[in-house]
C-alpha positions in Angstrom: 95.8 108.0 79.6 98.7 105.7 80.2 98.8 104.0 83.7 102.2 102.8 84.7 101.1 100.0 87.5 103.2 97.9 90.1 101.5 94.3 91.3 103.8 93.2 94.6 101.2 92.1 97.2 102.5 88.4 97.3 105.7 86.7 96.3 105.6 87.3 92.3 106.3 90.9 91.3 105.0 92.7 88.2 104.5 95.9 86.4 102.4 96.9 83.4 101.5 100.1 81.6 98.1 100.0 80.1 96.0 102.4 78.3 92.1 102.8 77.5 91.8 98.8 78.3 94.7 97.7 76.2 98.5 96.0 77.7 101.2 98.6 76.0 104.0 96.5 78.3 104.3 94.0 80.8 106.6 92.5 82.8 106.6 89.4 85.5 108.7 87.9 87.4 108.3 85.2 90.2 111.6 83.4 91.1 111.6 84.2 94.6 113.8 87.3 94.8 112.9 90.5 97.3 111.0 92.8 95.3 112.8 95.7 96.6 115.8 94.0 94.7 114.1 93.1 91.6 110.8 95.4 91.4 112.2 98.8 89.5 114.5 97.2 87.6 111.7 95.7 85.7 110.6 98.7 86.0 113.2 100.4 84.4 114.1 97.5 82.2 110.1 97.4 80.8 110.1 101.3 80.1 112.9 101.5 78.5 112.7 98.2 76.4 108.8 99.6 75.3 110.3 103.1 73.9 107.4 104.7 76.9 109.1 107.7 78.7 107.9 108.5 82.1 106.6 111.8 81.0 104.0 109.8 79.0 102.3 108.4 81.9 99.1 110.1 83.6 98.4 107.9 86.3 100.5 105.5 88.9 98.7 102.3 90.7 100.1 99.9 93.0 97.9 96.8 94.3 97.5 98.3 97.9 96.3 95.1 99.8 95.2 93.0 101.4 98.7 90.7 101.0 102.2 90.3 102.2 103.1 92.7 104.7 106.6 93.5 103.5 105.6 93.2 99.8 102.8 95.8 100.1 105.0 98.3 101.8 107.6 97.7 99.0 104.7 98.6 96.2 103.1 101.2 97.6 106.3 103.3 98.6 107.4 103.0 95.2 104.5 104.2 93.7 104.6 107.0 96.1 108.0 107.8 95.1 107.2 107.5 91.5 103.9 109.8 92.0 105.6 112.3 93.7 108.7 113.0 91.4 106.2 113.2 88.2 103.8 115.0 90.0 100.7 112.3 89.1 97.9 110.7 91.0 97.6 107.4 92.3 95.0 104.7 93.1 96.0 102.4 95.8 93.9 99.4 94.1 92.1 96.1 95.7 93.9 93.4 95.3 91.6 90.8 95.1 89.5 92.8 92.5 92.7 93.4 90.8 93.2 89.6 90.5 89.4 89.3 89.5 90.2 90.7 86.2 92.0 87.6 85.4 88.7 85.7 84.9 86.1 88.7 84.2 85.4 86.7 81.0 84.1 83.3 82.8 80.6 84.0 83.6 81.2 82.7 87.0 81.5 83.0 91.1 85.4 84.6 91.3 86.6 83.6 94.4 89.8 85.3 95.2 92.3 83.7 97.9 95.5 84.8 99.1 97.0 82.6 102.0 96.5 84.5 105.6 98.2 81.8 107.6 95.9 79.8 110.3 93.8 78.9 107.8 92.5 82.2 106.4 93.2 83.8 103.5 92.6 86.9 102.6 89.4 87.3 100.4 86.9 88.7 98.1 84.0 87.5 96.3 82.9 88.3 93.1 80.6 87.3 90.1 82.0 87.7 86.5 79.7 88.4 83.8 80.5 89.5 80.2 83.8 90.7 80.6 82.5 92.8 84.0 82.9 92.2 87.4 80.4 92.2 90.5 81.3 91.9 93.6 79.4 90.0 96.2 81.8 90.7 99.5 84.0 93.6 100.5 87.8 92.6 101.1 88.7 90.6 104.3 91.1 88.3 106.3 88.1 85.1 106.3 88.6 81.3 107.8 88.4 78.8 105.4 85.4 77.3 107.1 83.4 80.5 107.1 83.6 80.4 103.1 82.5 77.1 103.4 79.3 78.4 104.9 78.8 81.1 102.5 79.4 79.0 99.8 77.4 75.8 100.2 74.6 76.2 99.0 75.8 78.7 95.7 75.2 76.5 93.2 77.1 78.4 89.9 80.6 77.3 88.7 83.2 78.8 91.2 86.7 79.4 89.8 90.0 79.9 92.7 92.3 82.9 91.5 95.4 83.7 93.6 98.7 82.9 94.9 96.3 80.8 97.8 94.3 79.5 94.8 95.5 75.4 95.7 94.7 76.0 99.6 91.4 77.0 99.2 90.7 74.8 96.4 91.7 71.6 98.9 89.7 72.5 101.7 86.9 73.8 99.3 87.0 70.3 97.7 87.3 68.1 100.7 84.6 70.0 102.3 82.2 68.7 99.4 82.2 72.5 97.7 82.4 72.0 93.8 85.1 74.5 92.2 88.2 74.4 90.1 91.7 76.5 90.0 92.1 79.3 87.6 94.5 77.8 84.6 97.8 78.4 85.7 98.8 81.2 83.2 95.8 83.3 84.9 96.5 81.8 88.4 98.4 84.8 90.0 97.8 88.0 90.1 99.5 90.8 88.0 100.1 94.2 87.1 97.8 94.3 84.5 94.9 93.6 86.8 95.7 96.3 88.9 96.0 98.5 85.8 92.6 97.8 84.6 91.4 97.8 87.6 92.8 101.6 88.2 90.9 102.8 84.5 87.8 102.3 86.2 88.5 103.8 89.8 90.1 106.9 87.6 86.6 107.4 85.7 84.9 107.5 89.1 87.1 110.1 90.6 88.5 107.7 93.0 92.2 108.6 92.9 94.3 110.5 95.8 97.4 112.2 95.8 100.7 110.7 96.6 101.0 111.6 100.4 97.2 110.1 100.7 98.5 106.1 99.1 98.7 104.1 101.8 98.8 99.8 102.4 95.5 98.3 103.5 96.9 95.8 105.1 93.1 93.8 107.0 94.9 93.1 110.2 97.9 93.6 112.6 101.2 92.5 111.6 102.2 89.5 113.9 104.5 91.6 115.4 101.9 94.2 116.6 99.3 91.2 117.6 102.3 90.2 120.2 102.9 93.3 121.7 99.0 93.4 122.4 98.9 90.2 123.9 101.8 91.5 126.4 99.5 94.4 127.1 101.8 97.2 125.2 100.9 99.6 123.2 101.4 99.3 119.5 104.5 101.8 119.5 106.6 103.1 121.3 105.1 106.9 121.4 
């Protein structure tokens, strides 16, 4: 089964089409344009360029959060829009476990950042082992402190993936926590993470329709997180 997948959860943007574990097409691009400016033309561009018609693809998945607001809602309403015309499932995928995949090869503690502002980041866990992933914690908006705590006393190599990879790494370091940055080639996350990612959730049945895809977005929007401080409700109904 071909799985057309879309990666714009932080400031790169990406899109892949894998199928049965292998890359068929990729494309990447992080020069700080608006991915609903840039994201289906390389869309378009990537399809077209890699002879794949739309017709040929069983299976749309977007990196669904946690990450940038805007950039999630972006993603996951063009995969809804691509799911819907062709009539195809989705999987609204993690996206730290999507960025995981990146270093599923290095026998070692993943630790997935994304940069939350305040000092968080958003944040998963996981152990790599043979080309498999396990995860130790579920997805979450943590303070750099608290990891320290979990962390300190975990004694196996710990690799930093992400577009928060060099934040954590720094407070991680100067708080006396050994661990190193994923190279930069497998820094960021991708497209094909998401689509490798979505081959496994597919074999377990976890896949919705198009109308069911929605962000997962951890926590308020800033915007919403004012309107409670003033005592309002969060809309206007």
């Amino acid at each position: 089964m071909k799985i057309l997948a879309l990666e714009t959860s932080a400031k790169s943007v990406s899109a892949a089409v894998t199928e049965d574990g292998a890359v068929l097409a990729y494309t990447y691009q992080n020069t700080g344009l608006t991915h609903s400016r840039t994201l289906m033309p390389l869309v378009d561009a990537m399809l077209k360029n890699s002879g794949i018609a739309l017709q040929e693809l069983g299976l749309i998945a977007v990196a669904a959060g946690p990450g940038s607001f805007t950039g999630l809602r972006i993603g996951v309403s063009a995969a809804k829009g691509l799911a819907w015309t062709l009539e195809l499932p989705c999987c609204g995928v993690s996206t730290p476990e999507a960025m995981a995949q990146n270093l599923r090869y290095t026998d070692a503690t993943v630790v997935c950042a994304m940069d939350a502002r305040r000092e968080q980041i958003y944040n998963a866990v996981f152990f790599a082992r043979r080309g498999a992933l396990e995860r130790r914690t579920p997805d979450r908006a943590i303070a750099l402190s608290q990891l320290v705590t979990e962390l300190q006393n975990d004694k196996s190599e710990k690799i930093i993936v992400g577009d928060g990879a060099k934040l954590c790494y720094t407070f991680l370091s100067e708080a006396g926590i050994a661990c190193r940055m994923a190279p930069p080639e497998l820094v960021m996350q991708n497209a094909v993470g998401v689509a490798l990612t979505a081959e496994q959730m597919a074999v377990r049945g976890e896949t919705v329709g198009s109308r069911d895809l929605k962000p997962n977005y951890l926590r308020l929007s800033q915007a919403e997180r004012e309107r409670l401080a003033k005592g309002l409700p969060l809309t206007n109904d």
